[in-house]
Phi, psi and omega in degrees: 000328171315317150306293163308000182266298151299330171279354168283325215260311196299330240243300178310302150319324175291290183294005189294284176320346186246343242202080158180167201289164195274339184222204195236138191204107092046307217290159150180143196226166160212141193263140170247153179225078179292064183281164204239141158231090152255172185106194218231147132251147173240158175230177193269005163307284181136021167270155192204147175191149178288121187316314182286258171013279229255316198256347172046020160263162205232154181290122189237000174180129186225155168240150153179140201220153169211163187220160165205162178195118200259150161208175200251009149299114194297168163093297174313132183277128162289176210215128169215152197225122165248149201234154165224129148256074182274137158242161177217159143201179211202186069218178197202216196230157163242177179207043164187156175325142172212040178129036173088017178247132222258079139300115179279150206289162160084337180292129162316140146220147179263165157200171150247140190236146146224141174274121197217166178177131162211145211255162179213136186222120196245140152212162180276158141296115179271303165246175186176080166214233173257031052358133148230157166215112159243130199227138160223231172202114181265168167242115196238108171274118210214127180220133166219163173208112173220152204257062194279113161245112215267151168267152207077331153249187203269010164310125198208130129233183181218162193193117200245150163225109200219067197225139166289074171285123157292142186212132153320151156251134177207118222216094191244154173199121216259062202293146175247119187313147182031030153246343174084000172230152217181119175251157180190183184208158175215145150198188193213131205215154175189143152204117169226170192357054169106332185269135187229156164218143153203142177248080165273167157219178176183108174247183163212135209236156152236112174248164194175094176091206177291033200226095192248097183275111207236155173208127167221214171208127172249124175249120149222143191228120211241121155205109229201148210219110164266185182272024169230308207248131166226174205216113199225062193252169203201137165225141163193172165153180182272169192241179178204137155190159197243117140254191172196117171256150171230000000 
């Protein structure tokens, strides 16, 4: 992936003098993510547990914004910048060791998850008629944490994630002339030496004036391994968010 990355990056340069907007653009938008958590943690014990299942946790809060900003100077990249917040918490039961903490089957546990990412995102236009095309590069500062606690005692684990990726960009979009809709898609993607990321939406938008109205589905899938801890989860669900460009 790494190679691909760079032919991504070699390619982008190449297309840089042809690939950029016609004015100066604007945005900024914020979202509810009525998101999902399935998938497995590991500790360098070798306990391992289910997220759904096993810890039952559901969604209690989520942030996410994004700002972006096009000009019509060549070469130079437009910019976007996005923020995520997943929090989760639960309980449920475990019924094997997990992070050093010793469970007799049927025994409570609570737990919490937090999710954080924030993303700087450089990319060209490629195209820009009622076709779009945005092809970039992301930098994704991505930190997790969950927090397994057994109840009635001082048993505590945790299990962190904390790393700097790079990720492809990709950004299309279909406008149906003089109605203001517009269906589209975006993402953000990186694999490597065993560690995966991947981010889609798929939406469908109205716009009218400075007044930009989105509805979809967003999928994100983290499966990221350090020398204690790995982290191998799937988020999804549908998404709303109200913005305004100018």
């Amino acid at each position: 992936m790494r190679n691909l990355i760079v032919a991504a990056g070699g390619s982008l340069l190449l297309a840089a003098p042809f690939a950029h907007a016609d004015v100066v653009g604007l945005g900024a938008s914020v979202s509810y993510w009525d998101s999902e958590l399935t998938g497995e943690a590991a500790d360098k014990s070798g306990g391992e547990v289910d997220v759904e299942n096993d810890l039952d946790l559901e969604n209690d809060s989520n942030t996410n914004a994004s700002l972006y900003f096009e000009h019509p100077v060549p070469v130079l990249p437009n910019v976007r910048l996005n923020y995520t917040l997943v929090q989760q918490s639960g309980r449920g039961e475990l019924g094997a060791n997990f992070g050093g903490i010793d469970v007799a089957s049927g025994v409570d546990v609570q737990s919490e998850l937090d999710l954080e990412q924030l993303d700087f995102t450089f990319y060209y236009e490629v195209l820009d008629n009622w076709v779009n095309l945005d092809l970039g590069l992301t930098a994704r500062d991505l930190s997790g944490e969950l927090i397994v606690r057994q109840v009635g005692t001082t048993q505590v684990s945790k299990t962190e994630v904390d790393a700097v990726l790079p990720m492809g960009y990709l950004a299309a979009r279909f406008d149906l002339p003089l109605t203001g809709v517009s269906i589209g898609a975006e993402g953000n993607f990186v694999s490597y030496s065993g560690d995966s990321l991947h981010d889609f939406n798929a939406y469908g938008q109205f716009e009218m004036a400075v007044i930009q109205l989105r509805a979809g589905y967003r999928q994100m899938s983290i499966d990221y391994e350090d020398d204690d801890d790995r982290l191998d989860v799937e988020i999804d669900g549908p998404f709303v968010s109200a913005g305004v460009v100018f």
